[in-house]
C-alpha positions as CSV (number, residue, x, y, z in Angstrom):
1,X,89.2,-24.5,-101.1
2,X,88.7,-22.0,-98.1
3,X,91.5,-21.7,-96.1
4,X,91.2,-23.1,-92.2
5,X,90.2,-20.6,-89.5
6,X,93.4,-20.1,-87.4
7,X,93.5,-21.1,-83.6
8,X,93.3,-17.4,-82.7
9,X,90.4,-16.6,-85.0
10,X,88.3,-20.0,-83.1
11,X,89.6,-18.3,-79.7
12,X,87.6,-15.5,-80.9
13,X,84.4,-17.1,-81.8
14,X,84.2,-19.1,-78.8
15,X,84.5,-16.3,-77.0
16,X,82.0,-14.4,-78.7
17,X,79.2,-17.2,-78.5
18,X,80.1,-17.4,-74.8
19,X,79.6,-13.5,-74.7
20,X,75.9,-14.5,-76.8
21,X,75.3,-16.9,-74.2
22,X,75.9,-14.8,-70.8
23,X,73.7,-12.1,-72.4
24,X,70.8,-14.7,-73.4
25,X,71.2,-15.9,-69.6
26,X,71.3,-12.3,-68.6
27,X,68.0,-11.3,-70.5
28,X,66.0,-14.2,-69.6
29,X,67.1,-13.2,-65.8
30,X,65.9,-9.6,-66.5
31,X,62.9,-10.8,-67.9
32,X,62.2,-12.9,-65.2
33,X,62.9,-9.6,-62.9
34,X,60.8,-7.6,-64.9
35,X,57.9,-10.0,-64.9
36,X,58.2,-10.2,-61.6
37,X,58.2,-6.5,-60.7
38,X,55.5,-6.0,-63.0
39,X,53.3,-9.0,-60.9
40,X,54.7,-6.8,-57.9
41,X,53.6,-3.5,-59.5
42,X,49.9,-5.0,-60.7
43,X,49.1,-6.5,-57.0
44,X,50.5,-3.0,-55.3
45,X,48.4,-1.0,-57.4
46,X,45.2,-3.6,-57.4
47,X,45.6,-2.7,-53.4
48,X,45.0,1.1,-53.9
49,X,42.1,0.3,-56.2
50,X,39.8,-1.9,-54.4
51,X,41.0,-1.8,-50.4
52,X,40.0,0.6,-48.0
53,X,42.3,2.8,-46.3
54,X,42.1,0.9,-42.8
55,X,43.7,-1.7,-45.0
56,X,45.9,-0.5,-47.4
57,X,48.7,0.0,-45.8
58,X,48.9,-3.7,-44.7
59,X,48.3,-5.4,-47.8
60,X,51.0,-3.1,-49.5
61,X,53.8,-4.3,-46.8
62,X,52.4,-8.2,-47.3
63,X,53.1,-7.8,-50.9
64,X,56.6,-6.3,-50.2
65,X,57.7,-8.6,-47.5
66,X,57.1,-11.9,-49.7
67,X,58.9,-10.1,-52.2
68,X,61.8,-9.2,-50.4
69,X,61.6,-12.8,-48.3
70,X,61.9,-10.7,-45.5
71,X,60.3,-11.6,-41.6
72,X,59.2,-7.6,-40.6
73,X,58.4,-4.4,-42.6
74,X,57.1,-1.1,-41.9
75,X,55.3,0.6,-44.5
76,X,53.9,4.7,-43.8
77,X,53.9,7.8,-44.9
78,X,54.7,11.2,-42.8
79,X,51.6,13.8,-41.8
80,X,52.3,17.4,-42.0
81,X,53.6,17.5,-38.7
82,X,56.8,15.5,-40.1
83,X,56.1,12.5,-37.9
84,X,55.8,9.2,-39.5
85,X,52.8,7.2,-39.2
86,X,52.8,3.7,-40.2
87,X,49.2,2.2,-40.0
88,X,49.9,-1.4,-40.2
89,X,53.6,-2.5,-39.4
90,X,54.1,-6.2,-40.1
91,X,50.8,-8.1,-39.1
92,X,52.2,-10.1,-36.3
93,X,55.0,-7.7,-34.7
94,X,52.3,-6.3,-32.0
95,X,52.1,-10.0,-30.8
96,X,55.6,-10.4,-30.6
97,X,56.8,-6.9,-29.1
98,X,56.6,-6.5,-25.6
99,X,57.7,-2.9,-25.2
100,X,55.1,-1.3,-23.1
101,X,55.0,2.2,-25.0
102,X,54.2,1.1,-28.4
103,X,53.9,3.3,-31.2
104,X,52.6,3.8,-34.8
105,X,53.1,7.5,-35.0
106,X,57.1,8.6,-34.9
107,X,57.8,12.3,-34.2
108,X,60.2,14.1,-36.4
109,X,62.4,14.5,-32.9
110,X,62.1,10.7,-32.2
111,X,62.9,9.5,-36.4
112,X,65.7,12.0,-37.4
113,X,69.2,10.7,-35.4
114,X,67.9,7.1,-36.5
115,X,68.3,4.5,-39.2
116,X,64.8,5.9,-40.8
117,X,66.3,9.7,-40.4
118,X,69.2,8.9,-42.4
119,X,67.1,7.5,-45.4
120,X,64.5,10.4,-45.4
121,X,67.1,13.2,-44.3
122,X,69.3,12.2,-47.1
123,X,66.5,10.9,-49.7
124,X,68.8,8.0,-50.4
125,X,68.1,3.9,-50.0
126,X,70.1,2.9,-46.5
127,X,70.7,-0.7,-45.5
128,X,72.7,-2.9,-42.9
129,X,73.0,-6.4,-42.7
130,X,74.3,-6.0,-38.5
131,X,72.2,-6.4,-35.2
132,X,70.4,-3.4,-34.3
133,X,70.0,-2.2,-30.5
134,X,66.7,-2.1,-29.4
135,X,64.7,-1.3,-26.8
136,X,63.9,-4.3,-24.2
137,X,61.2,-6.4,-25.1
138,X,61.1,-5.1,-29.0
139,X,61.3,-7.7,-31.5
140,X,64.7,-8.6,-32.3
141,X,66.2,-6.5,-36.0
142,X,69.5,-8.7,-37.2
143,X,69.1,-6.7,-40.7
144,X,67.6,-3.5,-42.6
145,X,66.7,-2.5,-45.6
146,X,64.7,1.2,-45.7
147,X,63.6,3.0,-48.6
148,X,62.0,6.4,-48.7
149,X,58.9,7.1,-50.8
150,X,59.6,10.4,-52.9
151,X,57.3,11.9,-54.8
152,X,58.6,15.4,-57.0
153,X,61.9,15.6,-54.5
154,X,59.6,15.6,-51.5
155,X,59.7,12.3,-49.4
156,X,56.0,11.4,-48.4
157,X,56.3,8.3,-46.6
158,X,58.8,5.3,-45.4
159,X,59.2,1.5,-46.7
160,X,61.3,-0.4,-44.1
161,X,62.3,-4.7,-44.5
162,X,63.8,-6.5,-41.8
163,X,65.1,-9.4,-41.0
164,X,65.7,-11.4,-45.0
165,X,67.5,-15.1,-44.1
166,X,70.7,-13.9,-46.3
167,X,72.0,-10.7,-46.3
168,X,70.5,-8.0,-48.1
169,X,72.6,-6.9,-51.3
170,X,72.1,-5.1,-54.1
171,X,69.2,-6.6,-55.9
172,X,67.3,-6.4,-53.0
173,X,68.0,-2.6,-53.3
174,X,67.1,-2.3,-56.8
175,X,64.0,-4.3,-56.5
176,X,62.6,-2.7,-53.0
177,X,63.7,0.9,-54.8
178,X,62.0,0.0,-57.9
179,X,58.5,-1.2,-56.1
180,X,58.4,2.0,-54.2
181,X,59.2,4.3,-57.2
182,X,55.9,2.9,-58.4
183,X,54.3,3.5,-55.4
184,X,55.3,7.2,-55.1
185,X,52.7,8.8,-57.2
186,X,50.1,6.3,-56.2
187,X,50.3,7.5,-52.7
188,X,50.1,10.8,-53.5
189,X,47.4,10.5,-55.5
190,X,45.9,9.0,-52.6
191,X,46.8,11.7,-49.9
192,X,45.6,13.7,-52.7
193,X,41.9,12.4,-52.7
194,X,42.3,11.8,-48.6
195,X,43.0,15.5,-48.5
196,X,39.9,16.6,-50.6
197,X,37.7,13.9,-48.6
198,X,38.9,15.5,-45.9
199,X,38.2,19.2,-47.1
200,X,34.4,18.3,-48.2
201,X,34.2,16.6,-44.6
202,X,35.5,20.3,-43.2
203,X,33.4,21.8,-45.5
204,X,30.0,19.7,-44.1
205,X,31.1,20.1,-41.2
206,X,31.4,24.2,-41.4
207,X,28.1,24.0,-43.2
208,X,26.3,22.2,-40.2
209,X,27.7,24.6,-37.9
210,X,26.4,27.7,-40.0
211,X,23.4,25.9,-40.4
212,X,23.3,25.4,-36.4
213,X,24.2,29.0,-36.0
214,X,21.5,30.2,-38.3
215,X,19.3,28.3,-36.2
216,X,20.2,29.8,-33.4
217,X,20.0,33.4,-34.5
218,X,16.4,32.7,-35.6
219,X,15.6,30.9,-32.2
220,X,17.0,34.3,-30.8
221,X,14.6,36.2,-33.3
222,X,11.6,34.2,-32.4
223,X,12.2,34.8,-28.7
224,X,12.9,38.3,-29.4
225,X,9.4,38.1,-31.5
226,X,7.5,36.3,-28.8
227,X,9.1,38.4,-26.2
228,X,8.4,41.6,-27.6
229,X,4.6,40.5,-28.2
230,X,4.1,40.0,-24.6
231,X,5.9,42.5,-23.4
232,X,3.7,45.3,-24.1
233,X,0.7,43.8,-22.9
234,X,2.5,42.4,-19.7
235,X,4.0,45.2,-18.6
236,X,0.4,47.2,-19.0
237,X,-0.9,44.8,-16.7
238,X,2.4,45.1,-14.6
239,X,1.5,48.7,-14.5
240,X,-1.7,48.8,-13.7
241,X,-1.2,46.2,-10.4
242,X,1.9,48.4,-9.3
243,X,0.2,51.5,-9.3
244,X,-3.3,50.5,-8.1
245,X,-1.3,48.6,-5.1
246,X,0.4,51.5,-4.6
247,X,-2.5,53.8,-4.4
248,X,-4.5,51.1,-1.8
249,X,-1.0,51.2,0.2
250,X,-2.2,55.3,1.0
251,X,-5.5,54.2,2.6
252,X,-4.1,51.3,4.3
253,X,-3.1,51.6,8.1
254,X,0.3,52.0,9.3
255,X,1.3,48.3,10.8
256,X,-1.4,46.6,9.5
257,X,-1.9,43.4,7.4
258,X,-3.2,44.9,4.3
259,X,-0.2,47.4,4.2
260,X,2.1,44.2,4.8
261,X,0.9,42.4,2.2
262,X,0.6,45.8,-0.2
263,X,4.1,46.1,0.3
264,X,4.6,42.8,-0.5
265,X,2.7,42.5,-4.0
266,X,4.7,46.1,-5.1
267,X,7.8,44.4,-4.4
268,X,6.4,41.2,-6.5
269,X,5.7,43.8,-8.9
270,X,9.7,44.8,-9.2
271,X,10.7,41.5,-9.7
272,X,8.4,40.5,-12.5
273,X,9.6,44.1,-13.9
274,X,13.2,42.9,-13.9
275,X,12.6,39.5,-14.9
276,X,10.4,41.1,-18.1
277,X,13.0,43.3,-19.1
278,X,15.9,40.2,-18.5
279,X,13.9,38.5,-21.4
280,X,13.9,42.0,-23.8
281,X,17.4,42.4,-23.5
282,X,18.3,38.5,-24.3
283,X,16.2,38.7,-27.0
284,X,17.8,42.0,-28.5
285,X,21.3,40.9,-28.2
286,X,22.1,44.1,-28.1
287,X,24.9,46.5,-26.5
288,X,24.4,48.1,-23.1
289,X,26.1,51.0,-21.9
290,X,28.6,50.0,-18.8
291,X,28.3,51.6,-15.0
292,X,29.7,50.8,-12.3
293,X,27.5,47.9,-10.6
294,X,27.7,46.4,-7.2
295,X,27.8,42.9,-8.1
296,X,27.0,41.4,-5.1
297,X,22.9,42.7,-5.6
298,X,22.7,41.3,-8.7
299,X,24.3,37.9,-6.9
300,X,21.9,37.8,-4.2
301,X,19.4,38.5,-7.3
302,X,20.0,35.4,-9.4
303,X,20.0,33.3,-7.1
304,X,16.9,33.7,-5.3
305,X,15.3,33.3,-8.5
306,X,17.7,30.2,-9.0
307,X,16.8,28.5,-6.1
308,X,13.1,27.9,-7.1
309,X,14.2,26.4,-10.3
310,X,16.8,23.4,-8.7
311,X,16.1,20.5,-7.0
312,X,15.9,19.5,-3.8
313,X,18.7,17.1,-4.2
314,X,21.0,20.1,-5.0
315,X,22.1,22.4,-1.9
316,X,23.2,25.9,-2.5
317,X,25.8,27.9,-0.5
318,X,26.7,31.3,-1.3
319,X,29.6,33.4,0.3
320,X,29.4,36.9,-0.5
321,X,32.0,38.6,0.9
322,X,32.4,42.0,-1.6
323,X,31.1,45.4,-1.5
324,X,33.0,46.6,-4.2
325,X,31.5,47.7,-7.7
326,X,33.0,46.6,-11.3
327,X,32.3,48.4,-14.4
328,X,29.6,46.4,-16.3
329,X,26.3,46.0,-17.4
330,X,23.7,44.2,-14.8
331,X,21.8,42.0,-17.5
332,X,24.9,40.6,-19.0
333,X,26.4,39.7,-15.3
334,X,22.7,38.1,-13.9
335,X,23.2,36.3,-17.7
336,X,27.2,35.2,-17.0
337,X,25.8,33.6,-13.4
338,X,22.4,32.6,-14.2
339,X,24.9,30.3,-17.2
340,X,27.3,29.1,-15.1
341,X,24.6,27.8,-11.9
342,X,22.3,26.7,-14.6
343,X,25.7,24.2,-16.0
344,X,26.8,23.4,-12.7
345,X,23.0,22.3,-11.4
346,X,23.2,20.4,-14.9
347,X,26.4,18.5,-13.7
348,X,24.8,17.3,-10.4
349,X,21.0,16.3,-11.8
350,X,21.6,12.7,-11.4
351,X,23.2,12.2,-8.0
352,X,22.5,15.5,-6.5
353,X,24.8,17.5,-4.3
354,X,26.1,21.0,-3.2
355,X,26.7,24.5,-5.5
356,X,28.5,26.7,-4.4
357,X,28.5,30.5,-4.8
358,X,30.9,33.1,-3.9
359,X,32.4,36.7,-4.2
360,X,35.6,38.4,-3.2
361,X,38.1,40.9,-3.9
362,X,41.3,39.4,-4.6
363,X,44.8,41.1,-5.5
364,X,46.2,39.9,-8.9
365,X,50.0,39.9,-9.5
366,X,52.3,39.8,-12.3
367,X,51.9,36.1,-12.3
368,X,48.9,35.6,-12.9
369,X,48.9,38.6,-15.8
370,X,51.2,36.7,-17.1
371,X,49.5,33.6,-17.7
372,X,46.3,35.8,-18.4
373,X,47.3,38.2,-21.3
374,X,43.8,40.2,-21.1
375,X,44.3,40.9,-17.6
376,X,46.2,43.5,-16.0
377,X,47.9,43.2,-12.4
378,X,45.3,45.0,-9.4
379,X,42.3,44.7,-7.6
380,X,40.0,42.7,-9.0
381,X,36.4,41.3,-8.0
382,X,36.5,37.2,-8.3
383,X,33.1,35.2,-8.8
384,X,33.2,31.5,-8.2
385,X,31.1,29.0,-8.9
386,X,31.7,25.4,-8.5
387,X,29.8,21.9,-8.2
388,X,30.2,18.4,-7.0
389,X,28.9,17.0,-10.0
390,X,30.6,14.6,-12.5
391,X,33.4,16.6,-13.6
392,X,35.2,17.1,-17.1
393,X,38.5,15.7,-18.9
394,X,40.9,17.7,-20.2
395,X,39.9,17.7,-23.5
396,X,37.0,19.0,-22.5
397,X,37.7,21.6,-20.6
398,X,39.9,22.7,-23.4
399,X,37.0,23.0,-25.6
400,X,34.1,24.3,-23.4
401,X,34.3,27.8,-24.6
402,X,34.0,27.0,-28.1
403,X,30.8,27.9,-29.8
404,X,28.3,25.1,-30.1
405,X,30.5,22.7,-28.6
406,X,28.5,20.6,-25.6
407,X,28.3,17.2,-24.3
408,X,24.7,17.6,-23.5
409,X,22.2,15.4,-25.5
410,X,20.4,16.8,-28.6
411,X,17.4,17.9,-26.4
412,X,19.6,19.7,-23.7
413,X,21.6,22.6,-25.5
414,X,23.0,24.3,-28.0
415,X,26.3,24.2,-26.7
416,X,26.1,28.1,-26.7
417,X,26.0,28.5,-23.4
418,X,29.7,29.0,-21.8
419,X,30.6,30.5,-25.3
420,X,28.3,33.3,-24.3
421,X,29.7,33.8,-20.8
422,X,33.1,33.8,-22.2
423,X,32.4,36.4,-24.7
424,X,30.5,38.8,-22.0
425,X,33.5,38.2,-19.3
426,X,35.7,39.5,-22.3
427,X,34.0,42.3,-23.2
428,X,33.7,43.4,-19.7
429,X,37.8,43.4,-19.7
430,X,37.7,40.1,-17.5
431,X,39.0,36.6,-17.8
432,X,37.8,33.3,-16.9
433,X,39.3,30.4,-15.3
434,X,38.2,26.5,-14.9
435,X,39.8,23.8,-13.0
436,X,37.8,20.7,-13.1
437,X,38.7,16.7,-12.1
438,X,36.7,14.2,-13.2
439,X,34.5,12.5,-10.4
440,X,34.9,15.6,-7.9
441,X,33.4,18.3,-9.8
442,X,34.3,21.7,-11.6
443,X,35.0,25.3,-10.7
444,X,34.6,28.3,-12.5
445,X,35.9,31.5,-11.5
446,X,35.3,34.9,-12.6
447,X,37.9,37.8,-12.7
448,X,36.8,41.4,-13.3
449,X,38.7,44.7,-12.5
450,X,37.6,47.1,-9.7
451,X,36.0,50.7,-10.4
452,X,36.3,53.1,-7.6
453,X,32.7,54.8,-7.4
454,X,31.1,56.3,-4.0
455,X,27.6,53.6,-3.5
456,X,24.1,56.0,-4.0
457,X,22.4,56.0,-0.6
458,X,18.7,54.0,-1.3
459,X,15.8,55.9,-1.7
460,X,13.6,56.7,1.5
461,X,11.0,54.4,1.1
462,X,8.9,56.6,3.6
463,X,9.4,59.8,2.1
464,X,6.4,60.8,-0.3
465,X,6.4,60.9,-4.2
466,X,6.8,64.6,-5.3
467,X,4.0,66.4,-6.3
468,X,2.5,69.6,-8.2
469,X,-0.6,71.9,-9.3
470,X,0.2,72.0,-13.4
471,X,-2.4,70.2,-16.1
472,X,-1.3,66.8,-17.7
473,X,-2.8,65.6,-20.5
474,X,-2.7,62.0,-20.0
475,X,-3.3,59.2,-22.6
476,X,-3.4,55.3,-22.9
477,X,-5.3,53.1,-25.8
478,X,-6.1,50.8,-22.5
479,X,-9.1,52.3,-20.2
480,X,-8.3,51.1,-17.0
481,X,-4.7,52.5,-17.3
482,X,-6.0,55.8,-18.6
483,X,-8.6,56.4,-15.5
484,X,-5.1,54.6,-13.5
485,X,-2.9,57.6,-14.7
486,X,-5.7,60.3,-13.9
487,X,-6.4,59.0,-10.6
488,X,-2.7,58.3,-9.8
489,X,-1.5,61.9,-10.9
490,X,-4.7,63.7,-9.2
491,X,-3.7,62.3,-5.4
492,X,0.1,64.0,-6.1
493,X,-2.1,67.5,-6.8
494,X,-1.9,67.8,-10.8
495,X,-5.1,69.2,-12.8
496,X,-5.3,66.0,-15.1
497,X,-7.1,65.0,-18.4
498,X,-7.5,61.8,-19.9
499,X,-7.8,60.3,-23.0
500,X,-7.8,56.5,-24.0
501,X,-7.0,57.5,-28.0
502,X,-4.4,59.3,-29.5
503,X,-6.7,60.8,-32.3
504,X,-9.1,62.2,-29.6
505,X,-6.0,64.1,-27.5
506,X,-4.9,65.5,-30.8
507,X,-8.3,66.9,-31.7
508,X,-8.8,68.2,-28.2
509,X,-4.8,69.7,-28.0
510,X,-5.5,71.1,-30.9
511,X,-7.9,73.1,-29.9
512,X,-6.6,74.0,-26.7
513,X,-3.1,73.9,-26.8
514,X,-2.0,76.6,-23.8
515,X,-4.3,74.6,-21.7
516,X,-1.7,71.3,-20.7
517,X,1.6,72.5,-19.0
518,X,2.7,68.8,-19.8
519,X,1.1,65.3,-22.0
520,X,2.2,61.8,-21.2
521,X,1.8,59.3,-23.9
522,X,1.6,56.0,-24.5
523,X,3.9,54.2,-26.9
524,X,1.9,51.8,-28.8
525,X,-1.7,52.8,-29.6
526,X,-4.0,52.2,-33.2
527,X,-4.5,55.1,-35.2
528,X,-1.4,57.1,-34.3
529,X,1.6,55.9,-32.3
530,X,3.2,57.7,-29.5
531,X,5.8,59.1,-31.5
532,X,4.0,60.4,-34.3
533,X,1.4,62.1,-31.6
534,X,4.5,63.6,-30.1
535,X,5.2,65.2,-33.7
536,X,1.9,66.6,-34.2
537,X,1.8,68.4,-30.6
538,X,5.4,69.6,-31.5
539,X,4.0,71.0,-34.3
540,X,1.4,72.9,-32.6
541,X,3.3,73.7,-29.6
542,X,6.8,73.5,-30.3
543,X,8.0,73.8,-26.6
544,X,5.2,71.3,-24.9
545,X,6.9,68.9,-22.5
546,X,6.2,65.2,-23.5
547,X,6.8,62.0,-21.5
548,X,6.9,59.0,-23.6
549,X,5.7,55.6,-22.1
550,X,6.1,52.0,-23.4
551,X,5.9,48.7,-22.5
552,X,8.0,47.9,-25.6
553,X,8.9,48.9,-28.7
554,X,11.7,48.1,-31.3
555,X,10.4,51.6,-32.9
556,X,12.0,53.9,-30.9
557,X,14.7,54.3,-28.3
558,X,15.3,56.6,-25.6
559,X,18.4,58.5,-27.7
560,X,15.9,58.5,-30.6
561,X,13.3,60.1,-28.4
562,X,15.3,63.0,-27.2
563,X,16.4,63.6,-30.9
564,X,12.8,64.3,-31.0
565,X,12.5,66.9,-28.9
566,X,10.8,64.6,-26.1
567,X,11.6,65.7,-22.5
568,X,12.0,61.8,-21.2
569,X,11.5,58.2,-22.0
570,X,9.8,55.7,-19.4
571,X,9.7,52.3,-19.5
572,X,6.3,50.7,-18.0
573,X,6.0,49.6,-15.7
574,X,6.6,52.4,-13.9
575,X,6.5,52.8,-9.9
576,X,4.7,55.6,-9.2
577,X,7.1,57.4,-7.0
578,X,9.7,57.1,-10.3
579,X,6.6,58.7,-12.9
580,X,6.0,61.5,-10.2
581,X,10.1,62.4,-10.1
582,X,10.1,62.4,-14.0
583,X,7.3,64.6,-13.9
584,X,8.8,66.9,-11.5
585,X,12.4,66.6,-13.3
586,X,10.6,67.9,-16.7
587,X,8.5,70.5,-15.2
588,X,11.2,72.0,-13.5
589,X,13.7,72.3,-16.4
């Protein structure tokens, strides 16, 4: 017969099925907790599957706020600037905030001596179940619970609850700390594929802009192509009108009409000269040696040739008020002005209305130095050019010297432009400046340092071209400029032979070589260039002068040339007085 359990020993076992009880209750509870964070975890990470981005964030902090039974919520993450951004704060708190200033980005100055600072500063959960102060017209926080997202000890982002009926305690902690520990690695495996969308975006986007540069450069090339094609023949024509005008301007009458209107298509002549060898020299892109240049010429220049290109709607002013001569190269400063009129008159071709152009010699100080790091204090010469067009923003005119950046249409520029005139003002040991307001209109202005050099006195028009007695062996593949040169060099008093092929001159040089104190050449001619004729007379004659002439050629160059052993280089078209001073130049040396 088994012996009765003592009072102490059923004591015991009620106490221990109590114990088996509490923990049954306590499982089932955890269960319940688990399922639930696991219905939690399965709708969170459902979100990052199938919702865009413009979305996400919003959907995440729904989820969280009906877990938490809480009215507010702030979910974000925090850019590489530090701030914290929170795309969607809870969906209805815009409606209800009336601060006027509101934010979703936080910068790290405006976060860190707050409630959020102290979570993400110390990486730890913070919570308060007190009134907050907040700023008039925000929406009233009576409670907090923030949690930051940390992902590998590095805290990527912010979960913030606000406003739960009943205090917050700590289940609320565990839970809200337990959803974003799953979140962690999610959203960095999302800033992870944001930040590789966003490096193939950079990456199509620096592939457009090579591709946009390379079109560019072969633009350039075909222009330099196309240019160079018509050059030589241009200039041949050039030469021919300049000199035959020149030669009818000796048998014209002093003060009479045809003399006038000689004059008149020489000076025609010039300009198409200039304008010819403008186009070359775009088309090169290549580097000019720097003189001192009086920049108020080339001003006056530009913008007579300008003026014939704007519309009537547009009135130009120009105030040049400088003598005074900066060290630079005359293409690239007719290119910096002809780019800066050409945007302003761009600015004003809807409504019309006034351009402005001016030049002065201004002192700059320290100051201004300062503010200008490539610039050092002294005289300086200062273009302006402004408009009364439409104006530019800020962010604009922040951006207008980048390459290919414009706000023209497709058909309207390559947004190369001011990029240009930038670079040249640079290498010309300048600085540019633009102040613009939108409405009134914009105005660049132009700083270059002074160069002190004495001004060349112009050549006496009246004076006649030099002359002589020696024998010139003349020749040009073109006819009518062969029987031009003959008949041109003849009136100054040379003995001169003519020859419209290279191979012929050879053949007759060769047999006569003391005969010619002197051959002029063409460049470009079939059978046998300039430069190779100039050899084979070498060879014959080692100390023969020879005068090159071209209308263009990538071939040679003028430094090439005098490696050579040829006495000078002349570009055509050539005024007659200039061909008879070469001539006299090399004779005489």
């Amino acid at each position: 017969m088994s012996q009765k359990p003592t009072y102490e020993e059923l004591e015991q076992r009620v106490k221990e099925l109590r114990e088996v009880v509490v923990g049954q209750k306590r499982d089932k509870k955890a269960l319940r907790q688990s399922q639930r964070e696991l219905r939690i975890r399965n709708r969170i990470a459902n979100i990052f599957l199938v919702v865009p981005d413009d979305e996400m964030y919003g959907e995440v902090l729904q989820v969280v706020l009906e877990a938490m039974k809480s009215e507010y919520g702030a979910f974000g993450y925090i850019d590489e600037n530090k701030a914290i951004v929170f795309p969607s704060l809870t969906r209805d708190v815009w409606d209800k905030c009336r601060v006027s200033d509101k934010e979703i980005v936080f910068p790290r100055e405006v976060w860190r001596g707050g409630f959020w600072g102290q979570s993400i500063i110390g990486k730890k959960t913070c919570c308060s179940n007190k009134p907050f102060r907040v700023p008039e017209g925000h929406v009233p926080i009576l409670k907090m619970l923030t949690v930051p997202v940390v992902y590998q000890g590095e805290v990527i982002g912010q979960m913030a609850v606000a406003n739960k009926p009943t205090d917050y305690d700590e289940n609320d902690k565990e839970l809200l700390e337990s959803i974003v520990d799953h979140i962690s690695p999610i959203l960095r495996a999302r800033f992870q594929r944001d930040k590789q969308k966003r490096g193939r975006k950079r990456a199509e986007e620096e592939k457009k802009k090579l591709e946009a540069q390379l079109l560019q450069a072969q633009k350039i090339q075909a222009i330099g192509t196309l240019a160079g094609g018509i050059a030589h023949d241009f200039n041949n024509i050039l030469y021919a009108l300049m000199v035959y005008a020149d030669l009818a301007l000796d048998d014209a009458p002093e003060g009479s009409l045809l003399r006038s209107n000689l004059q008149e298509v020489i000076k025609a002549g010039d300009r198409a000269k200039n304008l010819v060898e403008q186009i070359l020299t775009f088309s090169r892109q290549t580097e000019h040696e720097l003189r001192p240049v009086q920049i108020k010429l080339i001003a006056r220049e530009s913008l007579k040739l300008l003026r014939a290109s704007l519309p009537t709607t547009i009135e130009m002013r120009q105030n040049i008020q400088s003598d005074s001569m900066a060290l630079a190269d005359p293409i690239r400063v007719h290119r910096v002005l002809m780019n800066l009129c050409t945007n302003a008159a761009h600015a004003m071709r809807e409504e019309g209305g006034t351009l402005e152009v001016s030049l002065a010699d201004v002192e700059l100080g320290s100051d201004f130095a300062a503010r200008h790091p490539d610039i050092t204090p002294g005289p300086h010469l200062r273009l302006t050019v402004s408009d009364t067009g439409h104006g530019m923003t800020f962010d604009v005119g922040e951006r207008i010297f980048d390459p290919f950046f414009t706000t023209k249409g497709p058909d309207e520029g390559a947004g190369m432009g001011l990029s240009v005139v930038h670079g040249i003002v640079k290498g010309l040991g300048g600085t540019i400046t633009v102040y613009s307001e939108v409405g009134k209109g914009s105005t660049f202005q132009v700083y270059l340092p002074l160069v002190e050099d004495e001004l060349k006195p112009e050549t006496e028009t009246g004076k006649p071209p030099t002359s002589g007695d020696e024998h010139i062996l003349f020749i040009d593949d073109e006819q009518v400029l062969a029987n031009m040169g003959k008949q041109m060099l003849e009136r100054l008093g040379y003995e001169v032979v003519s020859r419209p092929s290279s191979i012929e001159a050879l053949e007759l040089f060769r047999a006569q070589p003391d005969r010619f104190d002197l051959v002029i050449t063409d460049m470009t001619m079939p059978g046998m260039t300039g430069k190779k004729l100039a050899e084979e007379l070498m060879k014959i004659r080692p100390d023969i002068p020879i005068i090159l002439c071209t209308g263009y050629s990538k071939d040679i160059s003028e430094e090439q040339a005098k490696e050579m052993g040829i006495k000078a280089f002349a570009m055509k078209p050539l005024a007659r007085r200039d061909l008879a001073d070469t001539i006299r130049k090399v004779l005489d040396e």
